[in-house]
C-alpha positions in Angstrom: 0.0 0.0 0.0 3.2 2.3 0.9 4.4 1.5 -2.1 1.9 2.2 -4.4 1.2 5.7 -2.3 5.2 6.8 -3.4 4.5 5.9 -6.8 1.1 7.9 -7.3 3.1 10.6 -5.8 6.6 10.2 -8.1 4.1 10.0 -11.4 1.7 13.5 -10.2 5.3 15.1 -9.8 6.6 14.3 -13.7 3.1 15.2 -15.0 3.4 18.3 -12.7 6.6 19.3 -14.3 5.6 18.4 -18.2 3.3 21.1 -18.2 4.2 24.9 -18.2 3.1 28.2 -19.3 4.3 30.1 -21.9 3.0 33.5 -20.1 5.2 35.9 -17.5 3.7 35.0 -14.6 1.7 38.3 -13.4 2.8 39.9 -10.3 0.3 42.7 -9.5 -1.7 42.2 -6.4 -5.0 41.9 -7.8 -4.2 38.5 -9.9 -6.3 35.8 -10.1 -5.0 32.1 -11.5 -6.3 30.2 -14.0 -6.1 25.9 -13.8 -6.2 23.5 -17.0 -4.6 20.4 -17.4 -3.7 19.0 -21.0 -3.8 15.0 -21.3 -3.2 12.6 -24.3 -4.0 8.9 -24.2 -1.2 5.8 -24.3 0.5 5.4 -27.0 -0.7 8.7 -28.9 1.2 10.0 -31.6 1.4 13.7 -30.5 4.4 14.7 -28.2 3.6 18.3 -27.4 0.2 20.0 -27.1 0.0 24.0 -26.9 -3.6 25.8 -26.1 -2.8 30.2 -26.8 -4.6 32.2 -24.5 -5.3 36.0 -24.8 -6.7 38.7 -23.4 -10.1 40.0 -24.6 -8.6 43.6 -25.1 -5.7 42.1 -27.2 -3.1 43.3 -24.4 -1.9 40.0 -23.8 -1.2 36.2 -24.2 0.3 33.2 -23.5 0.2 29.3 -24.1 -0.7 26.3 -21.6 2.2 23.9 -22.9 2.4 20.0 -22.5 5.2 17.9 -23.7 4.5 14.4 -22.5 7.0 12.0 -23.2 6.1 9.0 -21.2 3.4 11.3 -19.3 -0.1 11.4 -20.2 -1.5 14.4 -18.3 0.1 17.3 -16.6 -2.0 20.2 -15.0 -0.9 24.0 -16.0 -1.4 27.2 -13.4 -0.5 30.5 -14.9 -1.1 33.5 -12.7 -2.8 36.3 -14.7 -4.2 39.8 -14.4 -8.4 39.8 -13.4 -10.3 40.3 -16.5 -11.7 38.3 -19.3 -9.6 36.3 -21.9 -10.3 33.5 -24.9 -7.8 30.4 -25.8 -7.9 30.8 -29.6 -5.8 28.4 -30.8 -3.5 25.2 -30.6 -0.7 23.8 -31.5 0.4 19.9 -31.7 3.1 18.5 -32.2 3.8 14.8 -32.8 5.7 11.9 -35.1 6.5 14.0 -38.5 3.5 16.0 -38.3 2.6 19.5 -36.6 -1.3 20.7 -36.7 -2.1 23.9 -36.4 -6.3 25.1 -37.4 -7.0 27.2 -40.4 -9.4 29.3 -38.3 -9.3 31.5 -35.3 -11.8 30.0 -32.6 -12.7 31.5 -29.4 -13.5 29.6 -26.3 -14.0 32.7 -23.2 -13.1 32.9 -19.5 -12.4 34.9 -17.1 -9.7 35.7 -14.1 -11.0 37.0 -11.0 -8.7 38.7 -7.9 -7.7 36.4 -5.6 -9.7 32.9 -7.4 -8.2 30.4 -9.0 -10.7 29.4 -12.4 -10.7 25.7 -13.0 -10.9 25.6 -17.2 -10.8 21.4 -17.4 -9.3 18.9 -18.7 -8.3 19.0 -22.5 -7.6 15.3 -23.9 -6.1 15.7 -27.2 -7.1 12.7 -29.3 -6.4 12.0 -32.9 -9.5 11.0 -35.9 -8.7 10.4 -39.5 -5.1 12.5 -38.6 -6.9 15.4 -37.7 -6.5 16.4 -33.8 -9.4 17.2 -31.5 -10.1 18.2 -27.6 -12.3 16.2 -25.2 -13.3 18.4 -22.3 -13.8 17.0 -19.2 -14.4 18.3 -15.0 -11.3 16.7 -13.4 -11.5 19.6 -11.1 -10.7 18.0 -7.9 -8.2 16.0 -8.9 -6.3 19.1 -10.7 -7.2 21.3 -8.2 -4.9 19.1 -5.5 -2.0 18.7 -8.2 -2.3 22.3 -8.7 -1.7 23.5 -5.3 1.2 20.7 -4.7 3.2 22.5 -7.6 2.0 26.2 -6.4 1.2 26.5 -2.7 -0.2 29.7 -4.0 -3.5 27.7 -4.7 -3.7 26.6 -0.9 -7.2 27.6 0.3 -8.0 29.5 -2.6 -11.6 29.7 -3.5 -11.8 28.4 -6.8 -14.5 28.1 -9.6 -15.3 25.9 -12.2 -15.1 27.4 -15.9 -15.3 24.5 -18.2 -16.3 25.8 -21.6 -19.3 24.0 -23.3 -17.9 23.4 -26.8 -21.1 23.6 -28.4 -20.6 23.7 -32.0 -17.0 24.8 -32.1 -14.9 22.7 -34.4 -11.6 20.6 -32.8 -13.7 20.7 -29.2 -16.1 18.0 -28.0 -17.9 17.0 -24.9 -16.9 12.5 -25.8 -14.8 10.9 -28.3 -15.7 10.5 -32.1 -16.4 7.3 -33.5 -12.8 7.0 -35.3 -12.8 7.3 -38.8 -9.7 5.5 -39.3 -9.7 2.5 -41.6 
């Protein structure tokens, strides 16, 4: 039972560290944080995922990043100004291939002082060689990696923000049915 305790703990700290932010971390007093974490299944073929963020006034951005190796989730904290934002597009990366969408997309949220906003869980799966996003409420589970990796996040009242994906293209609420042969 010890033993499988140490290695539940040694595998949340590699996922913790496979994810990052490609954001300056904001240091004003009045931040909020914003929570995600970015999965893949076993044996995908993508080895980095990249959701861009941005502010809804176009004054700033950044990228939830996940490069997974072995890993198969990690959980991403970025610590940004109050105010509402969008993630409006994505990047991944895998075996000889990178995929980027032809569109801009917006998915909204918003930072609040002194909250951390829980956006889900975005699984990154693969149909017919064309990536999409299953998103998921994993927010208690994240929510405890979270504040292990930023102590920050300790007691901090947070609320749940997972977009509905409605009719937006790449983002769904369950998997396809694969289209591969």
């Amino acid at each position: 039972m010890q033993l499988s305790k140490i290695v539940i703990a040694a595998v949340a700290a590699v996922a913790l560290t496979a994810c990052e932010t490609g954001a300056q971390m904001y240091a004003g007093a009045d931040a909020g944080y914003v929570v995600a974490s970015l999965a893949k299944p076993p044996g995908s073929a993508y080895d980095s995922v990249t959701l861009a963020y941005r502010r809804a006034d176009g004054n700033g951005d950044g990228t939830l990043n996940f490069s997974g190796g072995a890993s198969s989730s990690a959980v991403a904290v970025a610590r940004l100004a109050p105010g509402p934002y969008e993630f409006y597009t994505f990047t991944v990366k895998g075996t000889g291939r990178d995929y980027t969408p032809l569109f801009v997309y917006s998915i909204p949220f918003s930072v609040q002082t002194g909250k951390a906003t829980y956006l889900g869980q975005y699984l990154a799966l693969d149909n017919a060689d064309e990536p999409y996003f299953v998103i998921s409420n994993e927010q208690a589970r994240d929510m405890a990696l979270a504040a292990k990796a930023d102590a920050s996040l300790v007691g901090l009242p947070a609320i749940a923000a997972i977009p509905d994906p409605g009719k937006l293209p790449y983002f769904r609420k369950a998997p396809l049915p694969s289209r591969k042969p």
